[in-house]
C-alpha positions as CSV (number, residue, x, y, z in Angstrom):
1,X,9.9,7.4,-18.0
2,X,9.5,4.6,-15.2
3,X,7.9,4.7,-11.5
4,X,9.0,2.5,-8.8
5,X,6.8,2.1,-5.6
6,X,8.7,1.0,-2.3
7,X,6.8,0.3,0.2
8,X,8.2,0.4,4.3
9,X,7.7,-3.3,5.9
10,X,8.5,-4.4,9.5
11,X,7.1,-7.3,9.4
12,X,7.5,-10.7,7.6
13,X,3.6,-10.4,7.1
14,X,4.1,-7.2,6.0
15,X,6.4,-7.8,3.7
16,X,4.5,-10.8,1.6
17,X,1.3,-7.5,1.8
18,X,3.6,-5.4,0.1
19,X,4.5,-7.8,-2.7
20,X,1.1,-8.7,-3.1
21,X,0.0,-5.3,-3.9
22,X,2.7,-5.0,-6.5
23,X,5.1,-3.0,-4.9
24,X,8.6,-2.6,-6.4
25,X,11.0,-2.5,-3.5
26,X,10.7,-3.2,0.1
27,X,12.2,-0.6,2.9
28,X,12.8,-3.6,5.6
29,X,12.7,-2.0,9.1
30,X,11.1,-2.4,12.8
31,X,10.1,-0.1,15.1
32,X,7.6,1.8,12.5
33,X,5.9,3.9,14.9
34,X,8.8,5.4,16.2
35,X,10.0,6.0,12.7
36,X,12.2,2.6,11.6
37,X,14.9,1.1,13.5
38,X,17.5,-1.9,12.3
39,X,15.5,-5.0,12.3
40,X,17.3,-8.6,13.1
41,X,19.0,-10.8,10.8
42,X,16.4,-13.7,11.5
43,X,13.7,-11.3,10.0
44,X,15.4,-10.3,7.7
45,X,15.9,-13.8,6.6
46,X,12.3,-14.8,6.6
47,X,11.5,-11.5,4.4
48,X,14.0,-12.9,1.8
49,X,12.3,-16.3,2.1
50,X,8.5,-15.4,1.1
51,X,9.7,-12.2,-1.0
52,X,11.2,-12.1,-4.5
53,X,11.5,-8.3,-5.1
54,X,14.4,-6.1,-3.9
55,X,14.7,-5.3,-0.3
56,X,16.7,-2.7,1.4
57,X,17.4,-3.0,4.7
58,X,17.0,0.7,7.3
59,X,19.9,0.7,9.7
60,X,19.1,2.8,12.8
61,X,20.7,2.3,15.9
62,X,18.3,3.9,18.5
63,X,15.0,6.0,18.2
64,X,15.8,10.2,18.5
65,X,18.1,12.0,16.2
66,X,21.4,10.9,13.8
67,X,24.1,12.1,15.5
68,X,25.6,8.9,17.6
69,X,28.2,8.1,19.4
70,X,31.1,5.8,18.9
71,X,29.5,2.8,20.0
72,X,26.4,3.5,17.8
73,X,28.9,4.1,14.9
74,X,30.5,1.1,15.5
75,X,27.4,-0.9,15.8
76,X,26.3,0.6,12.5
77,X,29.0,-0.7,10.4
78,X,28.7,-4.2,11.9
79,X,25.0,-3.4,10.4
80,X,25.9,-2.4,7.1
81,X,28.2,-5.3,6.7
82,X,25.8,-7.9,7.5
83,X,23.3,-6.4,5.0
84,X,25.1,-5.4,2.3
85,X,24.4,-7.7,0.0
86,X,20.8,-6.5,0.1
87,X,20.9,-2.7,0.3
88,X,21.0,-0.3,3.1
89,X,19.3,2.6,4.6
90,X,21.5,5.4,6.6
91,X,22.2,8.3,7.7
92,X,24.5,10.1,10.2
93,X,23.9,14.0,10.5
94,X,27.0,16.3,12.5
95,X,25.9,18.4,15.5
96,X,25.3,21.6,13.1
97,X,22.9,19.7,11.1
98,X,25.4,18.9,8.2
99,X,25.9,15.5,7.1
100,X,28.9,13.7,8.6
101,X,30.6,12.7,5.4
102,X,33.8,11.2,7.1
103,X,31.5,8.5,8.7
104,X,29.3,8.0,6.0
105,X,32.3,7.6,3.4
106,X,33.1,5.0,6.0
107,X,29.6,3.5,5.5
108,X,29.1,3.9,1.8
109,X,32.5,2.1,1.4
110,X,31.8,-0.7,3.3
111,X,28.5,-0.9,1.5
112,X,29.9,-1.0,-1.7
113,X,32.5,-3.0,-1.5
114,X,32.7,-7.1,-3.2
115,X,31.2,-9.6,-0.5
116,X,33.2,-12.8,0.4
117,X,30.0,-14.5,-2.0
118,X,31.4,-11.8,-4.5
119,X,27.9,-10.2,-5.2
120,X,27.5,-6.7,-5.1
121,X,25.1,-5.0,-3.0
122,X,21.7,-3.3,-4.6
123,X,22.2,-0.1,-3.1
124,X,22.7,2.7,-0.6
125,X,19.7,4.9,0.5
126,X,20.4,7.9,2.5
127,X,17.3,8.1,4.4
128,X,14.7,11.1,6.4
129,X,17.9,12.5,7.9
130,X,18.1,14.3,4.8
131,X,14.8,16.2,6.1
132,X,16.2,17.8,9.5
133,X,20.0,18.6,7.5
134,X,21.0,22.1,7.9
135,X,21.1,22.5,3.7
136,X,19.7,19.9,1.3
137,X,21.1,21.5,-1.6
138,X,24.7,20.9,-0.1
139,X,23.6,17.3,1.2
140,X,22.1,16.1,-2.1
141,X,25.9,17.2,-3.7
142,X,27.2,15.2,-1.0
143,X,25.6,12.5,-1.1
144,X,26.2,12.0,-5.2
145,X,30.0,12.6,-4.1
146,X,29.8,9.8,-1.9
147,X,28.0,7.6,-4.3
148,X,24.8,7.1,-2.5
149,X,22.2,5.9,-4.9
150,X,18.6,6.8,-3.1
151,X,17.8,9.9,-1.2
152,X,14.5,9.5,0.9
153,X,12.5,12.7,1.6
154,X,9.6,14.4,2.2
155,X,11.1,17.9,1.1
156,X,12.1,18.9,4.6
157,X,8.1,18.9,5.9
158,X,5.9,16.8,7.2
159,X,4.6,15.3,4.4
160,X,5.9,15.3,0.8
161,X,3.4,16.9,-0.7
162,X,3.6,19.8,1.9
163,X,7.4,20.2,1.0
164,X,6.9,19.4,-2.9
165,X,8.3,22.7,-3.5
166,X,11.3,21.4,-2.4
167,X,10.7,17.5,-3.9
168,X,10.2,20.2,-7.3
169,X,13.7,21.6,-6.6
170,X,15.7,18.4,-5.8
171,X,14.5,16.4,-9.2
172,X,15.6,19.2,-10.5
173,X,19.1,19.3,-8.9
174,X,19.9,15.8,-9.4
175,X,19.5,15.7,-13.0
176,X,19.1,11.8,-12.8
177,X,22.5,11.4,-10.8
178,X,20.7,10.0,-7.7
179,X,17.1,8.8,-7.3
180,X,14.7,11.3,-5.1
181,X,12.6,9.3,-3.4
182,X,9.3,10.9,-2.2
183,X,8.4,9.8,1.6
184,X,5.7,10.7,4.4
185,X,1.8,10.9,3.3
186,X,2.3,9.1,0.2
187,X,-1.4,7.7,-1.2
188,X,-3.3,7.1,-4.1
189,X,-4.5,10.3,-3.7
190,X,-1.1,12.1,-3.8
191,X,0.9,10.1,-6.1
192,X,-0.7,11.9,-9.5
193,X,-0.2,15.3,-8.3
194,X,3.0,15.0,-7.1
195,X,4.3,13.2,-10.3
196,X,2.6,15.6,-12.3
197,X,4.1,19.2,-9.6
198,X,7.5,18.1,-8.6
199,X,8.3,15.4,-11.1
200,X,9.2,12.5,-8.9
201,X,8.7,8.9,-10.3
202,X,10.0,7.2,-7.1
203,X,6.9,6.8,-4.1
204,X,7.8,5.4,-0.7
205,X,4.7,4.8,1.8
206,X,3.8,2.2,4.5
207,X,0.3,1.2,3.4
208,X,-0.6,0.4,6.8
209,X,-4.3,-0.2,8.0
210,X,-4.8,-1.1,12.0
211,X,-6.3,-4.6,12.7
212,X,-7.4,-5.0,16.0
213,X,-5.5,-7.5,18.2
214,X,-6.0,-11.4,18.7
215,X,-5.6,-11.3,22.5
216,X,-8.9,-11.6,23.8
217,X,-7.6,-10.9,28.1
218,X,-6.3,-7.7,27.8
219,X,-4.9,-5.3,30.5
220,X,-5.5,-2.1,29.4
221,X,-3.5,-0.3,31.9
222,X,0.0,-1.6,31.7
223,X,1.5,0.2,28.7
224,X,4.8,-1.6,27.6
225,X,6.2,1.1,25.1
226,X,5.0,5.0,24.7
227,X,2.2,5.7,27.2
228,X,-1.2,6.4,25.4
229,X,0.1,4.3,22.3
230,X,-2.7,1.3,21.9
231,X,-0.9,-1.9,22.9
232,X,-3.8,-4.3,21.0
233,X,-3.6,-1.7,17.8
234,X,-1.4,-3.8,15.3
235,X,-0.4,-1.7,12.4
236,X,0.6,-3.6,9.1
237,X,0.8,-3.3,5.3
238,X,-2.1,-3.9,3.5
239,X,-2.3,-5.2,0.0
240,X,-5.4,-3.5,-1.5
241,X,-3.9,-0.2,-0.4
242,X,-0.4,-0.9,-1.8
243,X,-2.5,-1.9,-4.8
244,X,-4.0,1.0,-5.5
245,X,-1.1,3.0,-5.3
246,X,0.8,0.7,-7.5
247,X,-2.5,1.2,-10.0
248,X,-1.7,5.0,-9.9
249,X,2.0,4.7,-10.9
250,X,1.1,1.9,-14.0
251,X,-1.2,4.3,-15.1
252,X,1.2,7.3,-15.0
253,X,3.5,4.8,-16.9
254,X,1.0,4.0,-19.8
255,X,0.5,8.0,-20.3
256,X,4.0,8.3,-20.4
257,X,4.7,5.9,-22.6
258,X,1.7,7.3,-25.2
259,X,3.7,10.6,-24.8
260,X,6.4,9.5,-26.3
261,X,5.0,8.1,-29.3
């Protein structure tokens, strides 16, 4: 049995932190604090210059929920063209909380097909839209229907181990046709229990401490984003936490292993 740990970047910095600490995959992203949006192709392109591990890249057109419009569709699939010989990260739910297979057949087809460079992309992830669908159980068929590799989730609650029940059910359901990917609250702490409850070997977490900011004038009271949100709080990954999360997994690995002796 193997365990991969993917760890949420959306930063270059954060990135080469994330490597450091021995992580396996990288979710590339911005926006973190308001849950991941796309990031730009010149990030993008420095990530691929100071990381050597897989990356896949979160499209998300706009903070708020997955149902979007024509343009937003539209921009998505300029999106998943640019990136696809990376990975990708969607998700487009209908009004009544199903998934919108029409669009995301659109998506996965674009994702999948040969590049002009002729290499073939890593993967497709369908990502925490999965956690506010209407039915997982009919969205994790649909999403092995439509060939989607990844499905990111927390078990439908706010952290995974709070919806492990679920995380318990889904491994379960998927029979190793599609990887379950455990997101929200992932730590040292949780990994080993969650492994050992729901049997999930795939972890996705931020590792993010705060550091405090470098601007030394600061004007407290001109918020530039979400009022109340700290403006000189800069959240990034950190290596020793990635590390010991990554220590967690190679240890679960090593049992494993002497299991199956």
């Amino acid at each position: 049995m193997s365990y991969l740990l993917e760890v949420c970047a959306d930063s270059v910095r954060s990135a080469v932190e994330a490597q450091a600490g021995g992580a396996d995959r990288i979710e590339l992203c911005s926006g973190l604090v308001i849950g991941g949006l796309s990031p730009s192709v010149a990030m993008f392109e420095q990530v691929k210059k100071n990381v050597d591990i897989p990356v896949r890249v979160l499209l998300r057109p706009r903070f708020g929920d997955f149902c979007y419009d024509g343009y937003e569709f539209e921009t998505l699939k300029e999106e998943v063209c640019l990136f696809r010989e990376a990975g990708v990260v969607i998700g487009i739910l209908k009004p009544d909380g199903r998934l919108d297979t029409d669009r995301m057949k659109e998506l996965v087809e674009c994702a999948k097909s040969e590049s002009k460079s002729g290499k073939r992309p890593c993967a497709v992830t369908f990502h925490r839209a999965f956690d506010v669908c209407r039915s997982p159980y009919e969205a994790l068929r649909q999403c092995i229907e439509l060939g989607i590799d990844t499905i990111l989730t927390s078990g439908q609650k706010d952290s995974a181990w709070n919806g492990r029940e679920l995380l318990k059910e889904l491994v379960r359901e998927a029979a190793g046709e599609i990887e379950i990917l455990a997101g929200a609250g992932i730590s040292p702490e949780v990994i080993g229990k969650l492994a050992d409850y729901a049997g999930v070997t795939s972890f996705h977490m931020s590792g993010k401490k705060v550091t405090d900011s470098k601007m030394e004038f600061r004007r407290e009271d001109v918020p530039m984003g979400i009022p109340g949100f700290p403006e000189f709080d800069i959240w990034q990954t950190d290596a020793g936490l990635v590390g010991n999360a990554k220590r967690i997994l190679i240890d679960l690995q090593e049992e494993s292993l002497k299991n199956d002796r």
